[in-house]
Structure formats: C-alpha cells, structure tokens
Z-matrix of the N, CA and C atoms (Angstrom, degrees):
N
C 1 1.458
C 2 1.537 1 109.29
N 3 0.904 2 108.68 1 149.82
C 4 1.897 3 121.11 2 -160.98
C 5 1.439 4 104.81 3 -99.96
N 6 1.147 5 115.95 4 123.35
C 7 1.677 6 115.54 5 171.42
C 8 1.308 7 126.39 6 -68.24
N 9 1.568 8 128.34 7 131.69
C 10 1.159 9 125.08 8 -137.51
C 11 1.672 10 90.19 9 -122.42
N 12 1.464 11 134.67 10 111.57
C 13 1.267 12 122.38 11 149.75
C 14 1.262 13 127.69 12 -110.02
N 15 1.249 14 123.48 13 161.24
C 16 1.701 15 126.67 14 -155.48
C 17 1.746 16 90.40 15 -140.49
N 18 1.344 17 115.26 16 104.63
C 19 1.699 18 117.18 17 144.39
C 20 1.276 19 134.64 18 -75.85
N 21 0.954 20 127.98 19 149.28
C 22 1.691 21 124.78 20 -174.18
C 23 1.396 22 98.67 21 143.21
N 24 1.447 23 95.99 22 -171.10
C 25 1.641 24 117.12 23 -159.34
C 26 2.012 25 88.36 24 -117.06
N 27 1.270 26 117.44 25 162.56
C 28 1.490 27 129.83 26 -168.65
C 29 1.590 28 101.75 27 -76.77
N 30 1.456 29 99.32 28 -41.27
C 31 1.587 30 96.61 29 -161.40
C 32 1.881 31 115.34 30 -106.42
N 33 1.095 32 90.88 31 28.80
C 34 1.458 33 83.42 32 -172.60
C 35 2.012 34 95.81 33 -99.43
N 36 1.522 35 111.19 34 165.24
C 37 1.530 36 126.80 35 -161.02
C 38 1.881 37 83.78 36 -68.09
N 39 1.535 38 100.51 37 -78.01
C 40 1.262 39 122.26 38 -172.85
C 41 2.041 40 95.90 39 -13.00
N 42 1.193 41 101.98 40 -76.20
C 43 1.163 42 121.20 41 -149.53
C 44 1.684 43 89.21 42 -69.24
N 45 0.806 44 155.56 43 -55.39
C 46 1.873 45 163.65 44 -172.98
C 47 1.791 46 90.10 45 -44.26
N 48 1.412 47 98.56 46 -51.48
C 49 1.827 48 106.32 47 -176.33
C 50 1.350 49 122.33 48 -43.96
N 51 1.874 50 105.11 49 -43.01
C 52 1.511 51 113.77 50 176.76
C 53 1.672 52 124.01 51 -82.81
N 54 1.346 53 99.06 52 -42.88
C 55 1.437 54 104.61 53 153.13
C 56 1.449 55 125.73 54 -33.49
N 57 1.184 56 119.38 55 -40.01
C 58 1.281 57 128.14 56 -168.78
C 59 1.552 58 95.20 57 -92.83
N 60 1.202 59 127.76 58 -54.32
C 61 1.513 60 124.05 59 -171.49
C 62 1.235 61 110.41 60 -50.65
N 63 1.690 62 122.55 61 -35.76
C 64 1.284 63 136.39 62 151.68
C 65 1.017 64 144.01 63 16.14
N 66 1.288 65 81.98 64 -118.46
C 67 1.797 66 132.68 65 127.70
C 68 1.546 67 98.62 66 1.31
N 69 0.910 68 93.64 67 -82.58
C 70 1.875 69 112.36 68 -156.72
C 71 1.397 70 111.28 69 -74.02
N 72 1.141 71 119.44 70 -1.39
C 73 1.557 72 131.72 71 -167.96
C 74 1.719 73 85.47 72 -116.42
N 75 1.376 74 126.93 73 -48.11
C 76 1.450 75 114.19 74 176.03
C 77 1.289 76 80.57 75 96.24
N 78 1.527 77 118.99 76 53.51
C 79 1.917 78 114.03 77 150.69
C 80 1.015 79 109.25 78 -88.19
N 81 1.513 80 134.61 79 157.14
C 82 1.505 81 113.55 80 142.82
C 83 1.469 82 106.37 81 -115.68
N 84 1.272 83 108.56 82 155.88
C 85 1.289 84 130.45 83 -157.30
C 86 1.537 85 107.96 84 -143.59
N 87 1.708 86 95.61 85 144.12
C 88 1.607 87 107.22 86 156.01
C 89 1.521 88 113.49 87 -89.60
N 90 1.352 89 117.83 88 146.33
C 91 1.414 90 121.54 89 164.27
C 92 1.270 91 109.53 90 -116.17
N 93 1.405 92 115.06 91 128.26
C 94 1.216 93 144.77 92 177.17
C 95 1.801 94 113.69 93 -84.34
N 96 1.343 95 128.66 94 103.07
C 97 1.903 96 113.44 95 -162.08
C 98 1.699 97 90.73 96 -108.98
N 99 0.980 98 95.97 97 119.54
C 100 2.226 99 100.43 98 174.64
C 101 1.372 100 110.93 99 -58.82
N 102 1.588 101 100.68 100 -45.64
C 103 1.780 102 111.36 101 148.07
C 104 1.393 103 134.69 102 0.91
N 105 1.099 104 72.17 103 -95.52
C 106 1.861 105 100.09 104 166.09
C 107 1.137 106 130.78 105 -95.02
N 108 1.404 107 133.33 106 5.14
C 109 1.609 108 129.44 107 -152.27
C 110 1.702 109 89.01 108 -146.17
N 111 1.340 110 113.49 109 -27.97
C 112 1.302 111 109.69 110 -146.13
C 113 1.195 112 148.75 111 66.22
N 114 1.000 113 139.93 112 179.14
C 115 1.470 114 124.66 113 175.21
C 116 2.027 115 115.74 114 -110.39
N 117 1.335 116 85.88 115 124.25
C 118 1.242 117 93.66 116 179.88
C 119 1.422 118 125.69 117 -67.93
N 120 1.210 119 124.53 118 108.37
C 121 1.684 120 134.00 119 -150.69
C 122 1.813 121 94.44 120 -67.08
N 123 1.576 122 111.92 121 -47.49
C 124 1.306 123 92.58 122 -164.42
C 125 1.454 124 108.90 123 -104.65
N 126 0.977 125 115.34 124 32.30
C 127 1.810 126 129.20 125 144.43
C 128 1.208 127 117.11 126 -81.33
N 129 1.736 128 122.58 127 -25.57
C 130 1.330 129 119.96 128 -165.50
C 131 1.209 130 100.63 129 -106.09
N 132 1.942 131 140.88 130 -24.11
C 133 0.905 132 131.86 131 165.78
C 134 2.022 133 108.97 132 -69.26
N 135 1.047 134 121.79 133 6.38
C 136 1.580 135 122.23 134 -152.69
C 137 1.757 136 78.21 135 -116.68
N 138 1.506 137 120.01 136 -46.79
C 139 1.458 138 121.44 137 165.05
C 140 1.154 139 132.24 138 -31.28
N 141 1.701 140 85.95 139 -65.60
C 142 1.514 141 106.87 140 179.78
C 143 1.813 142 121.09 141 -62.70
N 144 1.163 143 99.89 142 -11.49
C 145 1.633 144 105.01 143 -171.82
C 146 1.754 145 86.17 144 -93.08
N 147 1.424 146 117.54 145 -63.80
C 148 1.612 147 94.25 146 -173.31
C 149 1.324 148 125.61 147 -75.43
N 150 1.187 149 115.93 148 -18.10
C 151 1.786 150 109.19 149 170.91
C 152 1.340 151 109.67 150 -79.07
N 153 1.644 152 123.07 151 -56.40
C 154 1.271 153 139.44 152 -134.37
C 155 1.066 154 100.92 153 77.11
N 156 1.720 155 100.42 154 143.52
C 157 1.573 156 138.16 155 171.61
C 158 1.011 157 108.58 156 -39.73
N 159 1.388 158 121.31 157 -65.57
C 160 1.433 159 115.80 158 178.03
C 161 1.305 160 133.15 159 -43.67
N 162 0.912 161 132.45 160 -45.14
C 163 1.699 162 143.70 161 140.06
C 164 1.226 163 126.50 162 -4.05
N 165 1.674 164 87.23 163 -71.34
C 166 1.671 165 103.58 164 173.73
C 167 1.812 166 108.90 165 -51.54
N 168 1.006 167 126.13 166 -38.70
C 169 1.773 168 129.65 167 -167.38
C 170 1.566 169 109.78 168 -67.76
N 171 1.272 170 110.03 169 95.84
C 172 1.643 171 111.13 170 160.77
C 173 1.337 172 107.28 171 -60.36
N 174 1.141 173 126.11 172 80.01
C 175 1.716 174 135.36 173 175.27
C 176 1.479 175 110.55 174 -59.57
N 177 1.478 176 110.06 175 -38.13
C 178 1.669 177 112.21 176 170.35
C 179 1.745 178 125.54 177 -84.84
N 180 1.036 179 91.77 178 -21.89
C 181 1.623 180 87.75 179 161.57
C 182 1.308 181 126.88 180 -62.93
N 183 1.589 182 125.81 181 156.11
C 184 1.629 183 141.84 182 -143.17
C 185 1.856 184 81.62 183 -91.15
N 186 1.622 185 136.85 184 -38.35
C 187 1.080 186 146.96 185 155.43
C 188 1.804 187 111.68 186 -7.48
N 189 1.488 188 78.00 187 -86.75
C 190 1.733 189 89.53 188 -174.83
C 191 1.216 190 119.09 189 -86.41
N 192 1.637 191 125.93 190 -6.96
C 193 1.457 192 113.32 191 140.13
C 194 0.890 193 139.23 192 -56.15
N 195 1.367 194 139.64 193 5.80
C 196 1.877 195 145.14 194 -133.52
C 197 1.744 196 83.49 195 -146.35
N 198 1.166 197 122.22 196 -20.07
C 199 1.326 198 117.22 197 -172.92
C 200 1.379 199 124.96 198 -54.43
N 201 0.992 200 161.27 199 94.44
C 202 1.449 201 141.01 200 -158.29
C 203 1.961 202 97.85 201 -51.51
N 204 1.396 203 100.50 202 133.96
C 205 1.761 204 116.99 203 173.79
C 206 1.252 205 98.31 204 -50.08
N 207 1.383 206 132.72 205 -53.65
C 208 1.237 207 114.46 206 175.91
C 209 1.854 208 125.91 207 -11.80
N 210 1.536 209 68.33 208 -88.63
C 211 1.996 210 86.56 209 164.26
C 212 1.061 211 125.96 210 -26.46
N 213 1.468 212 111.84 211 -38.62
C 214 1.338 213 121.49 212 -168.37
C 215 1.159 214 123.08 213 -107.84
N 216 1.203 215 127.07 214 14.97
C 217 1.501 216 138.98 215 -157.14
C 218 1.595 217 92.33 216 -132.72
N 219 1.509 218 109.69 217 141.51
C 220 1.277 219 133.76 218 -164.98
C 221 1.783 220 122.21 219 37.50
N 222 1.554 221 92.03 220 53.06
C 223 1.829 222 98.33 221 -171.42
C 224 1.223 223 107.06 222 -87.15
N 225 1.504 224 113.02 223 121.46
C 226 1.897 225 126.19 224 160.95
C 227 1.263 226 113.02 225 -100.07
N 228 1.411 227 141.26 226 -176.53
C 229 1.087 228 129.34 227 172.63
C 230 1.272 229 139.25 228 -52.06
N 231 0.854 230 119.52 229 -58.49
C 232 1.557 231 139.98 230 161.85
C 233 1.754 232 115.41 231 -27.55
N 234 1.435 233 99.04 232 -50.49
C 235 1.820 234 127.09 233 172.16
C 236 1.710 235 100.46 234 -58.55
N 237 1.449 236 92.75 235 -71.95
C 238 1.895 237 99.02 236 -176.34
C 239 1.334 238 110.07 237 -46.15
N 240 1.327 239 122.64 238 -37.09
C 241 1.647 240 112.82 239 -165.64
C 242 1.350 241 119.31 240 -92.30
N 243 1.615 242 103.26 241 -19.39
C 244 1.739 243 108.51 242 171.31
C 245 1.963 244 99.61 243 -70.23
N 246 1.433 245 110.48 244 -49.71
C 247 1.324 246 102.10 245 150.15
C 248 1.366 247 155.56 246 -29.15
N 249 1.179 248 97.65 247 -41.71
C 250 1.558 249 113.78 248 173.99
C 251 1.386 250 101.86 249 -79.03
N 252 1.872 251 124.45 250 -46.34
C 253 1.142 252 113.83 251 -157.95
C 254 1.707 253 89.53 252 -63.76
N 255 1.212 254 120.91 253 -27.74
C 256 1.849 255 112.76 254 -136.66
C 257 1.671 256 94.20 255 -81.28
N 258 1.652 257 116.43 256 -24.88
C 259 1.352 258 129.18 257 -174.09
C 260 1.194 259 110.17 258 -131.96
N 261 1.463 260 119.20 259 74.42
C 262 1.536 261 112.39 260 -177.27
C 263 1.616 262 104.03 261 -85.38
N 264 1.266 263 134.51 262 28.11
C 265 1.882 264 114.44 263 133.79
C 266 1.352 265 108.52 264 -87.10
N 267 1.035 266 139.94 265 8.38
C 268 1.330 267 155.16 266 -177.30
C 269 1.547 268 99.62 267 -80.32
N 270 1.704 269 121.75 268 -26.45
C 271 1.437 270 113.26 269 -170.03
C 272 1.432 271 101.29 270 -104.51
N 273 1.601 272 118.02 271 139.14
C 274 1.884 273 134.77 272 165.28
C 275 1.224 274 80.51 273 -24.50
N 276 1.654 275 94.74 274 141.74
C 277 1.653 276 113.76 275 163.50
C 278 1.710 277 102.42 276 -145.46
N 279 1.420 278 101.17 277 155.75
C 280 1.303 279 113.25 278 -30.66
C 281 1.496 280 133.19 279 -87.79
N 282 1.410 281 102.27 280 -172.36
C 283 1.715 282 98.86 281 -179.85
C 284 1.630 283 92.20 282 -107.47
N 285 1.385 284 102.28 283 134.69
C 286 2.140 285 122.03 284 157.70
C 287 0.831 286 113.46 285 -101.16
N 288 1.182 287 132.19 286 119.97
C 289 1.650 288 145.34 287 146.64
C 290 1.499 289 107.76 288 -74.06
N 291 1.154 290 126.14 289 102.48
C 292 1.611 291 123.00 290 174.75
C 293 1.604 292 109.33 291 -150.07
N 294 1.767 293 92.74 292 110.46
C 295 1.481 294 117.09 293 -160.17
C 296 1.369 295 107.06 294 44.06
N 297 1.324 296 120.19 295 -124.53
C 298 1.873 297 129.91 296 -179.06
C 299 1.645 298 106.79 297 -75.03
N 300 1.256 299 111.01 298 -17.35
C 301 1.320 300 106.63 299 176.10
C 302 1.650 301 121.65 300 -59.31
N 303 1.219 302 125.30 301 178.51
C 304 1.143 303 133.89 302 176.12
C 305 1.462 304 118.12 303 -171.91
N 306 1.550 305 121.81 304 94.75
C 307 1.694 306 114.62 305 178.84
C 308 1.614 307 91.68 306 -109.24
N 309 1.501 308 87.48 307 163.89
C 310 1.324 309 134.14 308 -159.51
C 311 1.658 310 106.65 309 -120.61
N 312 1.189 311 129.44 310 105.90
C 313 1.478 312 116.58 311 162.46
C 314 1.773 313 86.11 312 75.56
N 315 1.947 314 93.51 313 174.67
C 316 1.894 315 95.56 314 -170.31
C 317 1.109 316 83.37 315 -114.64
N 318 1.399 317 130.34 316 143.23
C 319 1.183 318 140.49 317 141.38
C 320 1.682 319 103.40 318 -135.26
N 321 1.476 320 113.07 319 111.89
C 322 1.530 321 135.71 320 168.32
C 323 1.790 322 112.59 321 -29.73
N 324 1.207 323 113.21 322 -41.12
C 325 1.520 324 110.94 323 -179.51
C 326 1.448 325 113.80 324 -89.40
N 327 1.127 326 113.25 325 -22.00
C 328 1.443 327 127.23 326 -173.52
C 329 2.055 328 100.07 327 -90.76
N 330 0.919 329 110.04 328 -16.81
C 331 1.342 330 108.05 329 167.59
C 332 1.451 331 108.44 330 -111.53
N 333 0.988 332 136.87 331 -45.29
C 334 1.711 333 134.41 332 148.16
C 335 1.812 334 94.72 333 -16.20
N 336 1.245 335 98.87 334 -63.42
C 337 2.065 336 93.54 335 -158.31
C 338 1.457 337 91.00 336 -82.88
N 339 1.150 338 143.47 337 -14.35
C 340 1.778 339 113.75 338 172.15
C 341 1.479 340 110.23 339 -114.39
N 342 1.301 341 121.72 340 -19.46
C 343 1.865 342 112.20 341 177.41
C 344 1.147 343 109.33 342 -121.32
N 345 1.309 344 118.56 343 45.44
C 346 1.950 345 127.13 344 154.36
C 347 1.539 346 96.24 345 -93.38
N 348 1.529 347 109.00 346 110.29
C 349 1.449 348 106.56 347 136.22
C 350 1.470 349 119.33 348 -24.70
C-alpha cells in the first residue's frame, strides 16, 4: 500500500473536497498543514523540479492576489519558490505525494487514475 501525503491548509473548499474523496475511497493519508507544519522548502524545490514552478502558483487565489506586484513581477524559479515559501496559500492545493506519483490541485478522475488501489 502506497503512502499517501496531502499539502494544503485545513480550511480551504478545494482541499475539504479531497479529503472527502479520500475518505470515501478508504485512503489513508498523512496531512501535511502549512499552518502549522509549515512548508517544507525542500519538498517544494523537489515539486518544483517535477511539476514546474509554475504549477505550483495558485495565481487565482485571493492569496497571491494580495501579493504586492512587485513580488510578483518578473518571477523565475528561484523568485516563485522564495515566494511560495514566504506565502504558502499562495501554493495549488492540494499537493499528493503518493509513492512516485505527484498531483497537483483536485481533480476526482485524476486521483481515481493514480490513488485507487
């Protein structure tokens, strides 16, 4: 059985959604809270290499709008991830670590096809 981790924050919709798909699928899982745990820098550079940075950036969230443009203006990797560390609701939620896998954001079919037993 494959070890299941979940990043994100407790209270966000997104993230309540996967929990529940979970849940209901009979995963068990670690939860990871940025909250409380923080964000682990070299999980997110290890992210950033298999997704890309860009990925990682909830660009539509109320998070990374609030950012001063500064911040946000002329971002490469290196930029995005000191970013990400400094505002982790700022990062897609949620993130799965499961075995070699790696999802990004919830999408129900996309976790159906990689964390079904």
């Amino acid at each position: 059985m494959m070890k299941v981790t979940i990043y994100g924050i407790k209270n966000c919709d997104t993230m309540k959604k996967a929990f529940t798909w979970l849940e209901a699928q009979k995963i068990d899982y670690h939860f990871h809270d940025y909250k409380k745990d923080g964000v682990p820098v070299d999980r997110l550079k290890a992210w950033a290499g298999r997704a890309g940075w860009e990925k990682l950036l909830n660009t539509r969230g109320t998070t990374y709008r609030k950012i001063p443009e500064a911040e946000r203006d002329n971002l490469n990797e290196a930029r995005a991830l000191k970013l990400l560390e400094k505002y982790p609701s700022a990062i897609k939620r949620p993130l799965v670590e499961a075995g070699a896998k790696l999802l990004v954001g919830f999408d129900s079919a996309e976790f159906a096809l990689s964390l079904k037993q």
